[in-house]
PDB file of N, H, CA, C and O in Angstrom:
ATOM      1  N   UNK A   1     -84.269  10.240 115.595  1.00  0.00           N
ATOM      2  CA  UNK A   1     -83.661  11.550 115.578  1.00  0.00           C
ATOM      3  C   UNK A   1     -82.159  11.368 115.739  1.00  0.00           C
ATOM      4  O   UNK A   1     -81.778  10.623 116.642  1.00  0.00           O
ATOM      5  N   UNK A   2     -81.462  11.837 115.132  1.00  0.00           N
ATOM      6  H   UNK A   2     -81.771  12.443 114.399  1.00  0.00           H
ATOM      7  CA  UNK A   2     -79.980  12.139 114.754  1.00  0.00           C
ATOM      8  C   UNK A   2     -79.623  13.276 115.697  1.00  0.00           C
ATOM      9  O   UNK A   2     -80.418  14.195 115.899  1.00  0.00           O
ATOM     10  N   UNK A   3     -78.556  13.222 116.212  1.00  0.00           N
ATOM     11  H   UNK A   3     -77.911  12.476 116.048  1.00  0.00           H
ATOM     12  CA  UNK A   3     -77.435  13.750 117.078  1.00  0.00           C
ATOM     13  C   UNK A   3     -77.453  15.273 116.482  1.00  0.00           C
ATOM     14  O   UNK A   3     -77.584  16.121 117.364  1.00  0.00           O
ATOM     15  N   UNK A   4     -77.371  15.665 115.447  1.00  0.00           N
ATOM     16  H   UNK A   4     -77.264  14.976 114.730  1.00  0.00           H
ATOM     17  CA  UNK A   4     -77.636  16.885 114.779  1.00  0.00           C
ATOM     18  C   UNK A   4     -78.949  17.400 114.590  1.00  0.00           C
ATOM     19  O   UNK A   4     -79.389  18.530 114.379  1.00  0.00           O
ATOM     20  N   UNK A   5     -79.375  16.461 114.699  1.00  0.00           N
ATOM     21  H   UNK A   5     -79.019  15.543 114.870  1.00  0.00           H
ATOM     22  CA  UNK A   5     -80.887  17.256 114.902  1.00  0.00           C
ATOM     23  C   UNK A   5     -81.343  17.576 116.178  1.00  0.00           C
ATOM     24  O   UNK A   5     -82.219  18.438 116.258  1.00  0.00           O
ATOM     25  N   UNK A   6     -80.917  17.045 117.201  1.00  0.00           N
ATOM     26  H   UNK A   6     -80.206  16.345 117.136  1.00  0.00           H
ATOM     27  CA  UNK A   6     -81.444  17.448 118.350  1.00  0.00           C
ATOM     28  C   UNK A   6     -80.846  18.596 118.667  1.00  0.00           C
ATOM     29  O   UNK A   6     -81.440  19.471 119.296  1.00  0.00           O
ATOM     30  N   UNK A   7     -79.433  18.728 118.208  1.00  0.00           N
ATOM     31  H   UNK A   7     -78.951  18.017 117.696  1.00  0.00           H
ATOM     32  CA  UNK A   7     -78.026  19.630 118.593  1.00  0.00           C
ATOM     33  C   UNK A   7     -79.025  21.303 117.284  1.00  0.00           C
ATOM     34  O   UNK A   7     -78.932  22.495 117.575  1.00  0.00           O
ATOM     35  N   UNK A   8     -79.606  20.901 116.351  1.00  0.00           N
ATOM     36  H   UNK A   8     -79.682  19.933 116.114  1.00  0.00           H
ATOM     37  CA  UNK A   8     -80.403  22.077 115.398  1.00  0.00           C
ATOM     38  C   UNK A   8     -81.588  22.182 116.670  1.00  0.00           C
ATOM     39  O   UNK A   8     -82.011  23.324 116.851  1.00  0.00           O
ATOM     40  N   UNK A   9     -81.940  21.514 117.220  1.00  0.00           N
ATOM     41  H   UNK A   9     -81.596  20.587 117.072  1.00  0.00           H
ATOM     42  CA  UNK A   9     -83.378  21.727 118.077  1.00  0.00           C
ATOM     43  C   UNK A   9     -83.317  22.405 118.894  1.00  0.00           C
ATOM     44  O   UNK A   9     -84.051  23.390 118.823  1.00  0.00           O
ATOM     45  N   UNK A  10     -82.245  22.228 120.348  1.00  0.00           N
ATOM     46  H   UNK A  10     -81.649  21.427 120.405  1.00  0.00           H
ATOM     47  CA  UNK A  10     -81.856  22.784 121.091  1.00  0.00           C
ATOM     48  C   UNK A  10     -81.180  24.139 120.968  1.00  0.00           C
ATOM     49  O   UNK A  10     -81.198  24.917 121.922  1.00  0.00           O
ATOM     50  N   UNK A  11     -80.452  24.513 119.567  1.00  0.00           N
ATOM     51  H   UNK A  11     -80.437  23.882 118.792  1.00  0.00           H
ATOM     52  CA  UNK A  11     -79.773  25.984 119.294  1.00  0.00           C
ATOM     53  C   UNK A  11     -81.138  26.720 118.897  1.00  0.00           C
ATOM     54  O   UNK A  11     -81.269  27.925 119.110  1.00  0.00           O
ATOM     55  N   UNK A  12     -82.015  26.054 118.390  1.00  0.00           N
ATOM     56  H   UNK A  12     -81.909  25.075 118.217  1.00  0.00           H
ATOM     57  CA  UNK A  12     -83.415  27.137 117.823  1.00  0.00           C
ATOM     58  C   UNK A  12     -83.974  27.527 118.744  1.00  0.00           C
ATOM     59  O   UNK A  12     -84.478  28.649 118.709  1.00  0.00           O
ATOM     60  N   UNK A  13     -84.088  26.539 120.129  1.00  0.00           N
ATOM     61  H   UNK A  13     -83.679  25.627 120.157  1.00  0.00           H
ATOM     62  CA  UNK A  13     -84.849  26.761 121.199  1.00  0.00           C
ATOM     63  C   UNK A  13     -83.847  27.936 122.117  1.00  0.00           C
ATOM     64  O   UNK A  13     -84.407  28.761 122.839  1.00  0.00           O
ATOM     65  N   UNK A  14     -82.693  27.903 122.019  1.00  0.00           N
ATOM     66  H   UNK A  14     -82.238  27.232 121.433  1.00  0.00           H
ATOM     67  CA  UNK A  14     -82.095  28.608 122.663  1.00  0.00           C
ATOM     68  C   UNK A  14     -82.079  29.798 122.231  1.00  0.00           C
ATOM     69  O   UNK A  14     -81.863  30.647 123.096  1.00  0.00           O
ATOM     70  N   UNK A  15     -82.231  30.154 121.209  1.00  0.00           N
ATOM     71  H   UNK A  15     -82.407  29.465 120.506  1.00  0.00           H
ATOM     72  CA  UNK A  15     -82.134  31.344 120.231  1.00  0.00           C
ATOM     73  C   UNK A  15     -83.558  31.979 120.216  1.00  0.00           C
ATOM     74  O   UNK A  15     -83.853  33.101 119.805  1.00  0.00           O
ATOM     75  N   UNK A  16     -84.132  31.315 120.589  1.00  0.00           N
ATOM     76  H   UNK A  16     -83.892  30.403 120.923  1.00  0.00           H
ATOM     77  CA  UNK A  16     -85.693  31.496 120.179  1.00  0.00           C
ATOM     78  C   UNK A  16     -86.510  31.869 118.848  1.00  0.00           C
ATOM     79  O   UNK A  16     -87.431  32.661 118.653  1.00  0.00           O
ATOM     80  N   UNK A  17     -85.783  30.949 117.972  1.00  0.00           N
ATOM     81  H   UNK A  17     -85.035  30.305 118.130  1.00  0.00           H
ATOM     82  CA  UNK A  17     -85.902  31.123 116.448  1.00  0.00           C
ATOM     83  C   UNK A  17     -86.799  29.464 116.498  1.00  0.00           C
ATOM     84  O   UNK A  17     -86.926  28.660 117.422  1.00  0.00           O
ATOM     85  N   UNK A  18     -87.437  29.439 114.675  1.00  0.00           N
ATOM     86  H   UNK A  18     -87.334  30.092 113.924  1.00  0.00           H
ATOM     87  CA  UNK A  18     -88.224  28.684 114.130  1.00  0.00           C
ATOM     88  C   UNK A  18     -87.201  28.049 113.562  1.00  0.00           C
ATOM     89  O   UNK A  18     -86.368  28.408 112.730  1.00  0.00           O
ATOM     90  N   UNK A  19     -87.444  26.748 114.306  1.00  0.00           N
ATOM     91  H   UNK A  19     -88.121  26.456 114.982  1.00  0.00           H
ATOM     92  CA  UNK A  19     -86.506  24.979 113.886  1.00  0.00           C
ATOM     93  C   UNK A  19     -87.472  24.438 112.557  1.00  0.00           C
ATOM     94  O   UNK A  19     -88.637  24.639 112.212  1.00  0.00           O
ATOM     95  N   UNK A  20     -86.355  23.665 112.029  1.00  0.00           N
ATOM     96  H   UNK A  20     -85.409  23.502 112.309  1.00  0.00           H
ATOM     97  CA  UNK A  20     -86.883  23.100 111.244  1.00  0.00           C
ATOM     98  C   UNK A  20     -86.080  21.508 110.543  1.00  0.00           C
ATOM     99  O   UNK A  20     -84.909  21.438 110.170  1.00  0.00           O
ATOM    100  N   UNK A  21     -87.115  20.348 110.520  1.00  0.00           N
ATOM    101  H   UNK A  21     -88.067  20.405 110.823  1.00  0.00           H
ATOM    102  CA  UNK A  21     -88.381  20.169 109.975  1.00  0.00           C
ATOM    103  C   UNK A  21     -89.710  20.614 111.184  1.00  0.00           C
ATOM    104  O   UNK A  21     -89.539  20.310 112.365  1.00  0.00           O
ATOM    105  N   UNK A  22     -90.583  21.109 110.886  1.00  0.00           N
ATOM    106  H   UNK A  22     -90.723  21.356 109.927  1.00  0.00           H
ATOM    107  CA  UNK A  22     -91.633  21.471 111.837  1.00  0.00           C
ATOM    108  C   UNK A  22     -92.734  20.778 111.683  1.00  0.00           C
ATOM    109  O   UNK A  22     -92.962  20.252 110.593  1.00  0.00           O
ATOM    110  N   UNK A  23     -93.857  20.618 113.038  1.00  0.00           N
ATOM    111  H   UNK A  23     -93.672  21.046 113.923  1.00  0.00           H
ATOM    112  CA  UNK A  23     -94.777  20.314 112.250  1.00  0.00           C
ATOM    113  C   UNK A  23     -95.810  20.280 111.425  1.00  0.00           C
ATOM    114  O   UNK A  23     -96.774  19.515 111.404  1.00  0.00           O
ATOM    115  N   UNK A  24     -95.511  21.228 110.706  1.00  0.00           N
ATOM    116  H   UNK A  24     -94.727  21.850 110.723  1.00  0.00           H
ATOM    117  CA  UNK A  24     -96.202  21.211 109.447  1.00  0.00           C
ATOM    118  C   UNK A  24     -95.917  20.178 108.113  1.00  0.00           C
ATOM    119  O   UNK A  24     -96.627  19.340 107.556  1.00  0.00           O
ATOM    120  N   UNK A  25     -94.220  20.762 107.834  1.00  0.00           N
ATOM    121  H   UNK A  25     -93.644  21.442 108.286  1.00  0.00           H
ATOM    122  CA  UNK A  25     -93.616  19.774 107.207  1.00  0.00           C
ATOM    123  C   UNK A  25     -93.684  17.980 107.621  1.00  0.00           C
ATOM    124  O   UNK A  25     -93.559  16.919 107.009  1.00  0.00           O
ATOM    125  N   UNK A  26     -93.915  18.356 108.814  1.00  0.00           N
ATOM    126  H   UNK A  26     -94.016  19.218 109.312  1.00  0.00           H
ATOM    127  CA  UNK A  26     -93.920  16.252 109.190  1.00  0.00           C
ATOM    128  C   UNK A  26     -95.733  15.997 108.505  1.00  0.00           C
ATOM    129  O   UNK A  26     -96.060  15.232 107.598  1.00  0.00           O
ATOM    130  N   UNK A  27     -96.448  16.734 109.150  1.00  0.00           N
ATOM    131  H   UNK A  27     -96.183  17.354 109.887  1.00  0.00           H
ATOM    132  CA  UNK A  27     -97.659  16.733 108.609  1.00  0.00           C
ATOM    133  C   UNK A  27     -98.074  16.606 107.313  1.00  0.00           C
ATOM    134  O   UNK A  27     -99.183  16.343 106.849  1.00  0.00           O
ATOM    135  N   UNK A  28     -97.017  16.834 106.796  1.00  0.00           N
ATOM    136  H   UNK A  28     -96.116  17.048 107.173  1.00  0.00           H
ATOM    137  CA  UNK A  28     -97.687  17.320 105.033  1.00  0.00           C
ATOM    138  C   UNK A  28     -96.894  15.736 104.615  1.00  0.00           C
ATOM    139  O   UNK A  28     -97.488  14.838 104.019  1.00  0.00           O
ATOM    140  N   UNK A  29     -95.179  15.640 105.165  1.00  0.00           N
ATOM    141  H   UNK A  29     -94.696  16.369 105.649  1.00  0.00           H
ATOM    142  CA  UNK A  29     -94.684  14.294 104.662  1.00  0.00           C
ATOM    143  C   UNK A  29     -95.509  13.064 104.792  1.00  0.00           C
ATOM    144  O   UNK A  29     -95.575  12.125 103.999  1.00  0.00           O
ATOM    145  N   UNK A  30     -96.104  13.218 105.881  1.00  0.00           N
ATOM    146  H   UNK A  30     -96.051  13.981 106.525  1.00  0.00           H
ATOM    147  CA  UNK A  30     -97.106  12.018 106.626  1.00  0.00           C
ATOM    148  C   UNK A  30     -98.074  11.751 105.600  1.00  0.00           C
ATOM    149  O   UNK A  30     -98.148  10.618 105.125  1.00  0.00           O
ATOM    150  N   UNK A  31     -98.924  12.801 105.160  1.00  0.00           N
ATOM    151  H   UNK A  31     -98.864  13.721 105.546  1.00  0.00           H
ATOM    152  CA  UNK A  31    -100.088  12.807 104.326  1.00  0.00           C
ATOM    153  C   UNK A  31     -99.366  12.333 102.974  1.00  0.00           C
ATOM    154  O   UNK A  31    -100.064  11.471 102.440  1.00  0.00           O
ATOM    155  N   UNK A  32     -98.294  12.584 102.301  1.00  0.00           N
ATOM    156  H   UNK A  32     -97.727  13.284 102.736  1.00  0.00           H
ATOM    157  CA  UNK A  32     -97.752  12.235 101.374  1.00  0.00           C
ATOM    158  C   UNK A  32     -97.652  10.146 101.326  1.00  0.00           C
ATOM    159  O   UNK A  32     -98.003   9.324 100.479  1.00  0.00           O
ATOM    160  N   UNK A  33     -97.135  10.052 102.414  1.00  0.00           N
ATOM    161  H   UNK A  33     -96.850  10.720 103.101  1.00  0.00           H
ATOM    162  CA  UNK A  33     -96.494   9.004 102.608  1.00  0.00           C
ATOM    163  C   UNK A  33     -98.021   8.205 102.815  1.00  0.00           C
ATOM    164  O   UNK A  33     -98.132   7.034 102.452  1.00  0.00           O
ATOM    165  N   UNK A  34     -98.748   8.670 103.202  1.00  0.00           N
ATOM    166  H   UNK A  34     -98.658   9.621 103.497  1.00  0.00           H
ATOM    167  CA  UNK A  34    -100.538   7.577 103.165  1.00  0.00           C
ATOM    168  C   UNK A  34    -100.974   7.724 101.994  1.00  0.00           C
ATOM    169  O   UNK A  34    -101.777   6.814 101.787  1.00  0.00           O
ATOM    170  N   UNK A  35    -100.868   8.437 101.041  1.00  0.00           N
ATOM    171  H   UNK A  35    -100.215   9.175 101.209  1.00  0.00           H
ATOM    172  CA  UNK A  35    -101.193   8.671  99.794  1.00  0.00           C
ATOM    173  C   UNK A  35     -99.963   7.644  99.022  1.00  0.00           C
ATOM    174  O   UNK A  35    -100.606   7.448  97.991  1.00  0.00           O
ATOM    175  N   UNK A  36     -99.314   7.254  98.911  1.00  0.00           N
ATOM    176  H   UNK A  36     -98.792   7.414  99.749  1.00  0.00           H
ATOM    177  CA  UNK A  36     -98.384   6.604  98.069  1.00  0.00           C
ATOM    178  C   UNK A  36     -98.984   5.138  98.634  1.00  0.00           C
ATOM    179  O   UNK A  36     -99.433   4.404  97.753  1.00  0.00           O
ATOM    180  N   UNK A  37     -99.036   4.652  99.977  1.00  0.00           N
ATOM    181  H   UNK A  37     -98.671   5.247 100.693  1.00  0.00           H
ATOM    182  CA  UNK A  37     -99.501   3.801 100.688  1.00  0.00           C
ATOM    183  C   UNK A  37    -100.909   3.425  99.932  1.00  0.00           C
ATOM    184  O   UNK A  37    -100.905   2.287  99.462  1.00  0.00           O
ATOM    185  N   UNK A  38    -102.002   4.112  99.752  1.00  0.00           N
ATOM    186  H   UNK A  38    -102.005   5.036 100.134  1.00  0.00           H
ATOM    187  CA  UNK A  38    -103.402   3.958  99.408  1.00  0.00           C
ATOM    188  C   UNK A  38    -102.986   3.995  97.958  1.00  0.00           C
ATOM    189  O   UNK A  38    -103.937   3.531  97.330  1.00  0.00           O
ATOM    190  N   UNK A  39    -101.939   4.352  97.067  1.00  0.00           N
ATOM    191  H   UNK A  39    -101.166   4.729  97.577  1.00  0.00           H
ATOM    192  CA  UNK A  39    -102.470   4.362  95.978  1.00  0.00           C
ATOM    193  C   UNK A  39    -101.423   2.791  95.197  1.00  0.00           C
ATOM    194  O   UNK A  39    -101.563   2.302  94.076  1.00  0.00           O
ATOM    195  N   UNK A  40    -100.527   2.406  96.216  1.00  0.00           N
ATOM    196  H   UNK A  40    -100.413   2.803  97.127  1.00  0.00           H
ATOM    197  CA  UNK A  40     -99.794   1.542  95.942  1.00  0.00           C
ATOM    198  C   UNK A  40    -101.084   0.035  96.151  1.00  0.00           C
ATOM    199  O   UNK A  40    -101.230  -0.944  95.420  1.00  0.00           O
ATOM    200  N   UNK A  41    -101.722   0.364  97.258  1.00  0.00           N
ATOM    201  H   UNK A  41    -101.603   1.160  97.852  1.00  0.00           H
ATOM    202  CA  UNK A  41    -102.522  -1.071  97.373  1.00  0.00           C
ATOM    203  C   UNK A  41    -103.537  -1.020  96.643  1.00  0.00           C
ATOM    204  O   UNK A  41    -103.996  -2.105  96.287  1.00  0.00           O
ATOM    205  N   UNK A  42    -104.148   0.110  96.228  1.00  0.00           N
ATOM    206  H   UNK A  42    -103.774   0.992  96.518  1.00  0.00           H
ATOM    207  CA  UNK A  42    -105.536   0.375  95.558  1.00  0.00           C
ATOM    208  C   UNK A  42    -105.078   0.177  93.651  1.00  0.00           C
ATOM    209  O   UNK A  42    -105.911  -0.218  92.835  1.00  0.00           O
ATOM    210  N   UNK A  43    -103.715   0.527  93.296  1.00  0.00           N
ATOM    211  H   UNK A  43    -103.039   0.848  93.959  1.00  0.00           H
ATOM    212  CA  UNK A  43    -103.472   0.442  92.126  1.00  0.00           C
ATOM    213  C   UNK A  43    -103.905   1.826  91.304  1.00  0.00           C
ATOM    214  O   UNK A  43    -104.120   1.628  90.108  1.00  0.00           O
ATOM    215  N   UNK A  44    -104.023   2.836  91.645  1.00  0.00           N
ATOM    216  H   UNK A  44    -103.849   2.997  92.616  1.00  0.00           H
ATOM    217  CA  UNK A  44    -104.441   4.058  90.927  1.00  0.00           C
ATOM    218  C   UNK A  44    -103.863   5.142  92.091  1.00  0.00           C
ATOM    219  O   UNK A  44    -103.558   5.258  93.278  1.00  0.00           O
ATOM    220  N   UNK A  45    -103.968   5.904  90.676  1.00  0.00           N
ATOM    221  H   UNK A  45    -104.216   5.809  89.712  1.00  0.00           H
ATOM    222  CA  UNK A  45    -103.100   7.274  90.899  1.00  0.00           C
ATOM    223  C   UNK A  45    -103.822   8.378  91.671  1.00  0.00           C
ATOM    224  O   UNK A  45    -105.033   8.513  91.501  1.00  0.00           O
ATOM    225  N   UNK A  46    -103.182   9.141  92.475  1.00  0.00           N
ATOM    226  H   UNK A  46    -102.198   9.031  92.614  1.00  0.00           H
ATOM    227  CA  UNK A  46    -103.694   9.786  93.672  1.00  0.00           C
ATOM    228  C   UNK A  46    -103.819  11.109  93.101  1.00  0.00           C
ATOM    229  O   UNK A  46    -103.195  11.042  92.042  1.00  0.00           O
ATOM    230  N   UNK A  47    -104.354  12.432  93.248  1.00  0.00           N
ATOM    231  H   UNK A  47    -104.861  12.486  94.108  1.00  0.00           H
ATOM    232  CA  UNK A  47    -103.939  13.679  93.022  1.00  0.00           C
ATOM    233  C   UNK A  47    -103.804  14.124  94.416  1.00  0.00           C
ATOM    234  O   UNK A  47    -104.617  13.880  95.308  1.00  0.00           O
ATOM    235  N   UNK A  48    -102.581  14.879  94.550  1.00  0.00           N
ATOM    236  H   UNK A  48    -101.921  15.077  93.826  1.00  0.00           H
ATOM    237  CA  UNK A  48    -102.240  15.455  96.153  1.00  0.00           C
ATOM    238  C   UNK A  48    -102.200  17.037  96.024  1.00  0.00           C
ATOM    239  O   UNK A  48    -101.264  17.715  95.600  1.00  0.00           O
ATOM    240  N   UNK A  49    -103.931  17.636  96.676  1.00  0.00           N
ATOM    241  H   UNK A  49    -104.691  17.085  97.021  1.00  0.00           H
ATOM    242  CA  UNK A  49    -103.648  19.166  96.377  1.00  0.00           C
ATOM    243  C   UNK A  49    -103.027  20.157  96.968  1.00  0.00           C
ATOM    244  O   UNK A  49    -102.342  19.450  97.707  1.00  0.00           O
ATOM    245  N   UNK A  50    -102.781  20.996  97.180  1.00  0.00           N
ATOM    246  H   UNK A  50    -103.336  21.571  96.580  1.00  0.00           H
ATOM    247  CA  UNK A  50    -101.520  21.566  98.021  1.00  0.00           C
ATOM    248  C   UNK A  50    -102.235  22.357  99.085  1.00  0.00           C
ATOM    249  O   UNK A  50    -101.591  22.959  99.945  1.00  0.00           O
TER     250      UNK A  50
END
């Protein structure tokens, strides 16, 4: 985590507004990022449904 991101974390929390990346977005990058992973060692192409 970057100096600006904590400094975006702490103003959302203070504000009491929705920060972002959240976790949803980490969730969804994560699932992205095991899918490129499985399809890089397996050699075939993944479909990622939304």
């Amino acid at each position: 985590m970057k100096v600006f991101e904590v400094h975006d974390l702490v103003q959302a929390i203070g504000r009491d507004e929705k920060c972002f990346p959240d976790f949803e977005f980490g969730a969804r990058n994560q699932e992205i990022l095991e899918a490129i992973d499985k399809s890089s060692r397996s050699g075939v192409w993944l479909s990622m449904d939304d």
